[in-house]
N, C-alpha and C positions, 0 to 999 in steps of 0.2 A: 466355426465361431460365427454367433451370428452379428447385426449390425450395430446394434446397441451393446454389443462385449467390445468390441473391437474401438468403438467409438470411446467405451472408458478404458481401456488399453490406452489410446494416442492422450487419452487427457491425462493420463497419471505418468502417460514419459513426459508432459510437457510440462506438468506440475511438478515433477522427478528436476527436469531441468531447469527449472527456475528456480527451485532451491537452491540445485549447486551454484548456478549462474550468483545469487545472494551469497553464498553461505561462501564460496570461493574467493569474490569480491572482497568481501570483511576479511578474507584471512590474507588477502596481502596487505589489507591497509591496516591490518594491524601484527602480524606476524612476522611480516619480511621488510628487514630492515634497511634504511636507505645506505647509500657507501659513496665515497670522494675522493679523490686522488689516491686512486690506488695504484698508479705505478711510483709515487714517490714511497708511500709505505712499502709497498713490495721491493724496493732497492735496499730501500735500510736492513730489511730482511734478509736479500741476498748481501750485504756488508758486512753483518753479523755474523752469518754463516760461514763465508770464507775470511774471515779475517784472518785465520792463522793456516789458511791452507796457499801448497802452494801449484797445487793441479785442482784442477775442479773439470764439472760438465756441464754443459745443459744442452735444451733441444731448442730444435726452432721449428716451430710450424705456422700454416700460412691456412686460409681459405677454410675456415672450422665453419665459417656461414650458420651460425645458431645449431651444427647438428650434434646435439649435447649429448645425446643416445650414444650416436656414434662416438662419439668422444671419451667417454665414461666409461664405455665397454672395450674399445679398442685401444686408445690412444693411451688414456690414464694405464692402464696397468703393466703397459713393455716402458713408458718414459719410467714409473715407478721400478721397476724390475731391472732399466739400465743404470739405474742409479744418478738421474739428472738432478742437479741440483737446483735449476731456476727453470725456467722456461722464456721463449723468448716466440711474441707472435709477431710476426710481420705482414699484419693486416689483413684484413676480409675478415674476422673474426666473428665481426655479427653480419645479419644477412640482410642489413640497412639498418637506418638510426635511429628508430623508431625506442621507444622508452621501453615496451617491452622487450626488445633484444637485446639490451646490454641489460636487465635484469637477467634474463634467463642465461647471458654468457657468464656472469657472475656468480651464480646459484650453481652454474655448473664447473667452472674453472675452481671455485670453494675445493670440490672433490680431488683434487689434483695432490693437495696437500702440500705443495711448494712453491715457495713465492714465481713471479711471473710477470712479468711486462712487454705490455703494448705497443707497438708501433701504428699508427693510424693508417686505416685504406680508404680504397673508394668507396665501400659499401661503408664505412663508417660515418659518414659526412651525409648519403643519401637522406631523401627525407630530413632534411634539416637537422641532421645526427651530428653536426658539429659541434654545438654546445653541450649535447649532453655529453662525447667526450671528454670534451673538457672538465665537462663538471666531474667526472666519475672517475677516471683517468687523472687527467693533469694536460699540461702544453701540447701542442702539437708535434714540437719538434724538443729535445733537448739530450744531456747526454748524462752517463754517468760513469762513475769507473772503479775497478777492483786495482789488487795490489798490482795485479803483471797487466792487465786490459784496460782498454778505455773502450766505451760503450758509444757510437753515436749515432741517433733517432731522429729520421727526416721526416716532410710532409710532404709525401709525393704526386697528395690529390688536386693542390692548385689552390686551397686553402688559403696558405701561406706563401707573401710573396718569395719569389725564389730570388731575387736581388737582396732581402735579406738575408735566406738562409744563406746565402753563398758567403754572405759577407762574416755571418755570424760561423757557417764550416771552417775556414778556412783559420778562424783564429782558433776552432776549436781542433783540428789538427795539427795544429802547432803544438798547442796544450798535450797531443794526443804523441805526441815523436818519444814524450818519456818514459813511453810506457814499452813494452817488449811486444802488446799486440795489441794491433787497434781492429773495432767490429763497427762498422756503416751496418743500418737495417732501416729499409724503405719498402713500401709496397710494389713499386714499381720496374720493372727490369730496365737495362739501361741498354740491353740487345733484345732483338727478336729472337725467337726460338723456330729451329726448322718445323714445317708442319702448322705455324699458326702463320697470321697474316702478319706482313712486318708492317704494317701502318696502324694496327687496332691500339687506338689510344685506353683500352681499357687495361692491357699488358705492360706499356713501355711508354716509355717519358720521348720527348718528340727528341730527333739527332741532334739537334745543338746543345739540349741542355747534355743529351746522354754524355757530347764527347768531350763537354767541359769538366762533367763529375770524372769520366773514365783519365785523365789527364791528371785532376786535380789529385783522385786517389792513388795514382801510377806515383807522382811525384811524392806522394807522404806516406808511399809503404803500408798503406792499408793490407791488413791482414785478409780479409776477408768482407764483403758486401752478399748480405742475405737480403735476399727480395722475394714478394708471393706472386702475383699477379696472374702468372700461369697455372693451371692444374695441378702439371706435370715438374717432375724433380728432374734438376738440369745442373751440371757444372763444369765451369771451364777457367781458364787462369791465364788473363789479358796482361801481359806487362809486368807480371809478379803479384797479381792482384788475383784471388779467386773467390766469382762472380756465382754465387749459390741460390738456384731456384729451387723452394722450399718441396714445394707439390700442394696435393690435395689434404688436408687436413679434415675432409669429411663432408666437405660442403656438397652442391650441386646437386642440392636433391632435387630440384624440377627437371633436370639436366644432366643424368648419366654419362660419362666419358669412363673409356676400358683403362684408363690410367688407377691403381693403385690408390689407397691410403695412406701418407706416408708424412715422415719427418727428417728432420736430418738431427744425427748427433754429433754433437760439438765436444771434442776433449781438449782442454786446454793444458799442456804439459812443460813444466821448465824450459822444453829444448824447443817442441814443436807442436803443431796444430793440426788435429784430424778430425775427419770427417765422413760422417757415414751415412748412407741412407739409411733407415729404417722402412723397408715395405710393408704394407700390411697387405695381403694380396687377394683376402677374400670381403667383398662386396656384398652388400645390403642386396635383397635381393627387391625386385619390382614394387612388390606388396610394404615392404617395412619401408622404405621410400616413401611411399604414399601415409603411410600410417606415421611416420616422424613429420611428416610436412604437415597434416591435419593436428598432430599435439602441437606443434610451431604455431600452427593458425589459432587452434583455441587458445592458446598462452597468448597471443597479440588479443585478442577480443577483450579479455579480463582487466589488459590496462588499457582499453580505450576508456578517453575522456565520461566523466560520471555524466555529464548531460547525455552522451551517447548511450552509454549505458542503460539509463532509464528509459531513453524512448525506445531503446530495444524490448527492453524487458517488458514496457507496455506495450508494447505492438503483441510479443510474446501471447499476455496475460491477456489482452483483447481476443484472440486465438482462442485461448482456454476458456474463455467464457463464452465464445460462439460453440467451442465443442458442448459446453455445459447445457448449453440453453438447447441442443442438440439432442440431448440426452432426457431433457424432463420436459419433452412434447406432452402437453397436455394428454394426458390418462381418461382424466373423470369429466366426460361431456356431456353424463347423463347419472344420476344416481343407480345402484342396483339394486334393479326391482327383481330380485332373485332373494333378498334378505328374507327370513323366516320372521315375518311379523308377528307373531306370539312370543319369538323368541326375547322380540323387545321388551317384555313388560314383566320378564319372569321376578329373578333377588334384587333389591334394592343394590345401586351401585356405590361405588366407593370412590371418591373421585379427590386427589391434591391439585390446589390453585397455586398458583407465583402468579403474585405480580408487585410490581416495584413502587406502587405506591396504592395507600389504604386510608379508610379512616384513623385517625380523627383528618386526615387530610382532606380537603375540599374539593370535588372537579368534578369532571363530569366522569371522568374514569373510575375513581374509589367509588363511588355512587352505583354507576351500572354493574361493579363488579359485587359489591353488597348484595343489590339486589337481585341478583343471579344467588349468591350464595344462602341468603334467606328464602329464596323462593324454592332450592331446590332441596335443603334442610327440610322447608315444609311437607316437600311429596316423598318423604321417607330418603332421600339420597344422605349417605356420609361422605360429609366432607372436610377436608381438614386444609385450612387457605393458611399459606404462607406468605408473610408481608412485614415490611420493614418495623423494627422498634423504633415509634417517637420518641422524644423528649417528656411527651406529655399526654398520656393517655386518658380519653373522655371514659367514662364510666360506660357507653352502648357500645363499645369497642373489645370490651373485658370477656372473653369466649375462649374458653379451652380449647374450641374446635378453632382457632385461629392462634397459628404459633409467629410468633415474635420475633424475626431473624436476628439474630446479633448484627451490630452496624461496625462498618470500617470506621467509618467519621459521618459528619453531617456539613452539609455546602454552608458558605458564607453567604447563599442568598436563601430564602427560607428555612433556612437549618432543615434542609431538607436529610434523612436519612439516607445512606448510599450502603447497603446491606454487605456483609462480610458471606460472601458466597465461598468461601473456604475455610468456613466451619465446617466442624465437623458433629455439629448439633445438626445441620439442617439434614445430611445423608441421617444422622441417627433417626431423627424423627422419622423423616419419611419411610427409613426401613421398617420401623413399628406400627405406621399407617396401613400398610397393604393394599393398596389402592387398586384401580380396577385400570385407573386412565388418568394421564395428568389433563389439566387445562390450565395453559399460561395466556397470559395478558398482554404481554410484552416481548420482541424479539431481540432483547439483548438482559444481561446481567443475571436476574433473579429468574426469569424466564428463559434465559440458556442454559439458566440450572436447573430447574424443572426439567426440560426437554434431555440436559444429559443423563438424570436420574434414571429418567424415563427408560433412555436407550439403554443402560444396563440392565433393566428388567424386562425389558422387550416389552417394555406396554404403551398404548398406542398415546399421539399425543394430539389435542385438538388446540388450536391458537383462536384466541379472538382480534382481530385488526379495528382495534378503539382507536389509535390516533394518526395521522397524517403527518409522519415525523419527518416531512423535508421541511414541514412549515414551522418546525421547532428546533432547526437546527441556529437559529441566532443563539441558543443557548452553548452551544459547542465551539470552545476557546481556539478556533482555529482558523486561518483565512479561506479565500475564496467560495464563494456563495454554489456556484457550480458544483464545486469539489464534494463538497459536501449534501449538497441534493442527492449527486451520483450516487456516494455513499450511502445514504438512509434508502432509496430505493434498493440499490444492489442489498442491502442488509433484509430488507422485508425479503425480499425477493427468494433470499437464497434461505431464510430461516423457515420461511411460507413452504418451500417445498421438501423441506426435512419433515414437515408437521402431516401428519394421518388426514387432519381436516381441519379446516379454516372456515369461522362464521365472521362474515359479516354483516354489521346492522343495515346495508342499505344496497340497493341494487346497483348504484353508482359507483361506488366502493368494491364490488365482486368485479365489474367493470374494471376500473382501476389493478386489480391486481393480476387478470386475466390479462391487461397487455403490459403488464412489465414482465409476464412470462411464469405466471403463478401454473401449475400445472396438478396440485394439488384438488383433493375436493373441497368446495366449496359451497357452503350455506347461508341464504342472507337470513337473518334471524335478528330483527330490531331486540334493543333492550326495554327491557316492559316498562311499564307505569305500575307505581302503587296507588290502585284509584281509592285504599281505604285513605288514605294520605287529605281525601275531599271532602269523603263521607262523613268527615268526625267533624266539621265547622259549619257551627247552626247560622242560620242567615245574621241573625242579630251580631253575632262575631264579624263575619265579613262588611257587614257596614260600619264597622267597629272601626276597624282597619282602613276601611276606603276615609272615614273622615278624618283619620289621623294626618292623611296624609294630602288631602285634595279636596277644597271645597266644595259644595254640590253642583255647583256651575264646571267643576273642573272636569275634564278627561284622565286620566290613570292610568297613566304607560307602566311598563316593566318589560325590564329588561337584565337576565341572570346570567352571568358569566363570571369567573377570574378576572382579577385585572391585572390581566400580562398584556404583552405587546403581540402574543398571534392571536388576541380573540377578537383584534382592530378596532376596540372602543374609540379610541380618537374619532374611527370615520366617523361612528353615532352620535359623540357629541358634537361634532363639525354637523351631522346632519339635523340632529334639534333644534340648532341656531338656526337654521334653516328655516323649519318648521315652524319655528315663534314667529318668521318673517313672511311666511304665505300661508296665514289661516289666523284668521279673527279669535277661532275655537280657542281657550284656555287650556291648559294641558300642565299637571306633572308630571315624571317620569322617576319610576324608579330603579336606580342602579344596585343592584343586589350581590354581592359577592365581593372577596377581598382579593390582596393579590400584591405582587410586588412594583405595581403601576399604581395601584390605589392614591396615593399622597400626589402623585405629577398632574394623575387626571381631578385632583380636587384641583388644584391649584389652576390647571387649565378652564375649569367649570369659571371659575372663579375671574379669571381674567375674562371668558369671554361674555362676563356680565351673566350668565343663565342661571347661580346661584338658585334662584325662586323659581326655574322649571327642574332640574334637574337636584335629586337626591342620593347621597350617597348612604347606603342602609349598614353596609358591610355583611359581615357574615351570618347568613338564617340557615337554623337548620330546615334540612326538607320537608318536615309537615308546616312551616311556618311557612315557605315560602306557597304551597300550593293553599295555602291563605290568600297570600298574595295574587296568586293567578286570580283567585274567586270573584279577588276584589276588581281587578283592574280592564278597563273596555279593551286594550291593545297591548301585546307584544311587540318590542321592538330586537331585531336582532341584525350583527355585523358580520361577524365572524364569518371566515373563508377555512377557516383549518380544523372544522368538523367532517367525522365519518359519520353520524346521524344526527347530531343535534340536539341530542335527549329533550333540550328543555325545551323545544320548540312542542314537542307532543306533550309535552307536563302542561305548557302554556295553554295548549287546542284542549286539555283534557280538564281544565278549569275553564274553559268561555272563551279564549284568548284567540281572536284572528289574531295573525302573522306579518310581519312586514319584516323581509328579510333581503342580504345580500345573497346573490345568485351562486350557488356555489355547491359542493360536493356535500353532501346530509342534507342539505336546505330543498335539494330539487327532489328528493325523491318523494316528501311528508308535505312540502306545498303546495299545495293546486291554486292558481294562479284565477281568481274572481272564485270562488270556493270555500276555501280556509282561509284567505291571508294571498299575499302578491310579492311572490319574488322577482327581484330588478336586479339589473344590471349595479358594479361595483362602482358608481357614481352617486356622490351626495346631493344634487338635484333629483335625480329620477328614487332615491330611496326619500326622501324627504318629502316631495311630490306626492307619492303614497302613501305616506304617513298623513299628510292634510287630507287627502280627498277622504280617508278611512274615517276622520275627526269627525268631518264635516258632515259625511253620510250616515246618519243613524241607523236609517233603514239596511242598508246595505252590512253596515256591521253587525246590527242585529243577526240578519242571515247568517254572514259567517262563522257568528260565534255559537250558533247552534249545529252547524256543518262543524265547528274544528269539535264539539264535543263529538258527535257522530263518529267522527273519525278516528279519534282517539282511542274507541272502545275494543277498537282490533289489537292494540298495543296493551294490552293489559298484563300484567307482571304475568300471571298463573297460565295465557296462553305462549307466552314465549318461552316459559321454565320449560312447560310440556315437551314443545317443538327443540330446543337442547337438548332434552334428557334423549328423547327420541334418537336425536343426533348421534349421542354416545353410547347408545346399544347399538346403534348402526356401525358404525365406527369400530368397536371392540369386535361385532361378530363380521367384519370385512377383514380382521387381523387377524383370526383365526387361520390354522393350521390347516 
């Protein structure tokens, strides 16, 4: 086996176990039910049962130490077979006080099938197990009684003061003389036993209390005192009193002793009182020892505290994703130059799109992904784009070759559509498509529906990484800013390397996902320009437009974005105030795009007096806007949460030097004294730049013949090419 079988082995037993670890969790907190005083119901039970009898039996066992196995197989079915009627423990019952152990003593005492009662030991109280005795159990000490017996139940661990219980025994022995037979049961012995140490206060209560009990019970005719403490089964008969050491009950699984299994049977008859041992004489052997003390240990893990829990389970899950990341060591460090390059150019391909939002919607997303779709329509590809049904569809949207998903609902903030990806329209379609290769937009929703389409037919799947979704997680109703980073990374991350190949618009960006651990192939492939989008507005138009907006003395900014909260218009109007403040130059600026900021940011224009510099246009479609470019001396741009920038090349590809914030898409299409000057995320040093560009004609002139130059490499028709290219590569790298 080699190292990478072996490596998804360890991750799928540890993915194996963190399910159970989950799926285990839920099922006690909702499956197994809590329980409370159960030795008071377990009496009524035994009341019940003998009330018209006038022999009965039961057993007594000691030291069960949580070992249920043993208990289940051994003990249950010789007490069921001698016909006991109750049971009677006399402590050590669980193997400390921990909340898992008296669950798991009750889940398994349940199998017993006859009522049964508690006497408290040391191991009970451990671990602050006092209270949950109580709670589950009942008192520490108290008594009860049958028609011919009286029952009494001490606390030998030091719990309870013994100046009360003596005070409280002594009246209930009196209570107790009417009875034909009285039963004391404590944890503790009240003699040493040969062979142990007679000073181990873990066995026997110290000599003064012993010889006050041994005294008090001589003088009130105590029938019999059952005690656990010891392993081993012992009896003797002090004064007319007989002194009954239970044995091992099962316990002592870290701890082997050659002592037996065992109980004592109790018959309770008219005349007189016997007594038996029960041995069970064959023993667990090394190994099932070991193996009941590991199901003991996982059963305590499950009820530790849920904080624990979790950071377990993330430490776990941390694990499994260093194995992961383990596992998809970058592959593709070079492309292969082994492809049969004829082979690229042979049938027209067949290609299905998802993505989660389209036209008539507005962005830079629906735009780039259009014009991929038209551009590759053009060069003979069939394509068939999948995208959500608006409200309201524009007439240049209307395309058979674009199917309409059915919607769940639509959000309360843009009646955005949220697609019903469990149709069963959308598997239909795309079975009658026949595609060659899907290409999704997105790595979640309608684009992990794409991709699982995909994986049923084993056809390959190419992703494009259009948006920087940690910077759009303010939209996501959930706390902490972190958390949610973490998330939208691990989400690219792990959807990126499901995908055949991965284009991105900008070298920055393939950067970017190459060290969150993308191991996929990847291709930077900007999204084009349509330069007919220029060609069709005769000069007289463009000054059409320049004087609609800005007198002949004025400057003519623009500036195209949404107006949402990650494309940081605030900074830019904070930075235009600026700009009115250090440059004589006149200047408007136009604001171009809607959004669900639109009305805050009018009203901020508004307070901070700029009214008469800054315009709000709202929504142009895109040959109107690259109107706009033709018309205007300068681009202004903020935005940090671009993977290219589309507009910033629209803007270079009508005249428009650049003044931009420093940031991922902006650094890769800026060249800094060239095109336009990217700065630092400060509205002095952006602002600063915007004056000097006003003021310098000459200089702007330059660049605005540089940003066209530049622009001419982003043309729609050579980035389709470099795609299509992409997806013959791609399909004949998946070949058989």
């Amino acid at each position: 086996m080699n190292r990478k079988k072996k490596l998804k082995l360890l991750l799928a037993c540890i993915v194996l176990l963190m399910v159970t670890l989950v799926g285990y969790k839920v099922y006690l907190f909702v499956y197994e039910a809590d329980y409370e005083a159960l030795n008071a119901d377990n009496i009524d039970q035994i009341a019940l049962r003998l009330h018209d009898k006038d022999t009965f039996s039961f057993a007594v066992l000691g030291n069960v130490e949580n070992s249920m196995k043993i208990f289940e197989k051994r003990f249950v079915p010789l007490i069921q077979d001698k016909g006991a009627d109750f049971m009677v423990s006399v402590g050590n019952a669980v193997s400390d006080g921990d909340e898992s152990k008296y669950r798991l003593l009750h889940r398994g005492f349940q199998k017993l099938g006859i009522p049964y009662v508690l006497a408290i030991g040391q191991n009970e109280v451990n671990d602050f197990g006092t209270i949950k005795f109580y709670r589950h159990f009942g008192p520490l000490f108290f008594s009860f009684h049958l028609p011919n017996s009286y029952f009494i139940f001490l606390d030998s661990t030091g719990q309870t003061s013994w100046k009360w219980q003596e005070r409280w025994l002594k009246d209930e022995l009196e209570l107790a003389r009417m009875y034909p037979y009285r039963f004391v049961v404590l944890n503790h012995c009240l003699s040493p036993l040969p062979g142990f140490d007679p000073d181990d206060a873990k066995y026997i209560l110290d000599e003064n209390r012993s010889l006050f009990l041994h005294e008090l019970f001589s003088r009130n005719q105590v029938t019999a005192v059952f005690s656990g403490g010891y392993p081993g089964y012992h009896e003797t008969v002090l004064q007319g009193v007989a002194y009954i050491v239970s044995g091992g009950g099962g316990g002592l699984l870290l701890g082997q002793t050659k002592e037996p299994y065992q109980f004592v049977r109790v018959v309770v008859g008219q005349d007189q009182v016997t007594y038996e041992n029960m041995a069970i004489s064959h023993r667990l052997g090394p190994f099932l020892y070991k193996l009941e003390t590991l199901k003991l240990f996982l059963h305590s893990f499950f009820y530790m505290s849920l904080f624990n829990f979790l950071v377990t389970l993330s430490i776990i899950s941390l694990f499994a994703l260093r194995l992961y990341s383990l596992l998809i060591r970058q592959e593709h460090f070079y492309r292969d130059f082994s492809i049969d390059e004829k082979a690229l150019s042979k049938e027209p391909l067949r290609v299905a799109m998802f993505t989660n939002n389209y036209l008539p919607f507005m962005g830079g997303v629906p735009i780039s992904i259009d014009r991929l779709y038209r551009g590759l329509v053009g060069t003979g590809t069939k394509v068939k784009l999948f995208a959500p049904l608006y409200p309201q569809q524009c007439p240049a949207t209307q395309d058979d070759r674009v199917f309409r998903c059915p919607v769940l609902f639509y959000t309360r903030r843009e009646n955005f559509p949220i697609s019903n990806i469990f149709s069963r329209k959308i598997e239909a379609e795309f079975k009658t498509f026949d595609c060659d290769l899907v290409h999704v937009h997105h790595p979640f929703w309608l684009g992990k529906k794409g991709m699982q389409l995909a994986r049923k037919r084993g056809i390959p799947v190419v992703f494009t990484y259009h948006t920087r979704l940690e910077r759009y997680t303010h939209y996501i109703p959930l706390p902490g800013t972190i958390l949610k980073n973490l998330t939208a990374h691990f989400l690219i991350k792990h959807f990126a390397n499901k995908c055949d190949a991965i284009i991105t618009p900008t070298a920055s960006t393939e950067e970017y996902l190459r060290n969150l651990g993308v191991s996929a192939l990847i291709e930077t492939i900007p999204t084009g320009i349509r330069m007919e989008d220029y060609k069709r507005w005769a000069p007289h138009q463009v000054k059409a437009l320049r004087s609609r907006y800005a007198a002949p003395q004025d400057r003519l900014l623009i500036s195209v974005s949404r107006m949402a909260q990650e494309k940081n218009v605030d900074f830019m109007i904070d930075g235009l105030a600026k700009v009115k403040n250090r440059t004589h130059i006149p200047f408007k600026c136009l604001l171009i795009g809607d959004g669900p900021e639109k009305e805050r940011l009018e009203k901020k224009v508004a307070e901070l007096g700029m009214d008469d510099w800054i315009v709000f246009t709202g929504y142009m479609a895109p040959h109107e806007v690259a109107l706009c470019y033709l018309a205007a001396d300068l681009f202004v741009f903020a935005s940090t949460s671009e993977t290219q920038g589309m507009v910033l090349l629209e803007a270079m590809a009508g005249g428009c030097p650049v003044v931009a914030v420093r940031a991922s898409g902006v650094y890769d299409v800026v060249k800094d004294g060239y095109n336009g000057f990217k700065v630092a995320e400060s509205t002095d040093n952006w602002a600063d730049a915007v004056a000097s560009l006003l003021e310098d004609d000459k200089q702007r002139s330059g660049m605005s013949e540089n940003s066209q130059i530049f622009a001419r490499d982003y043309s729609m028709k050579k980035t389709t090419a470099k795609i299509s290219r992409l997806y013959r590569r791609v399909i004949i790298l998946g070949q058989p």
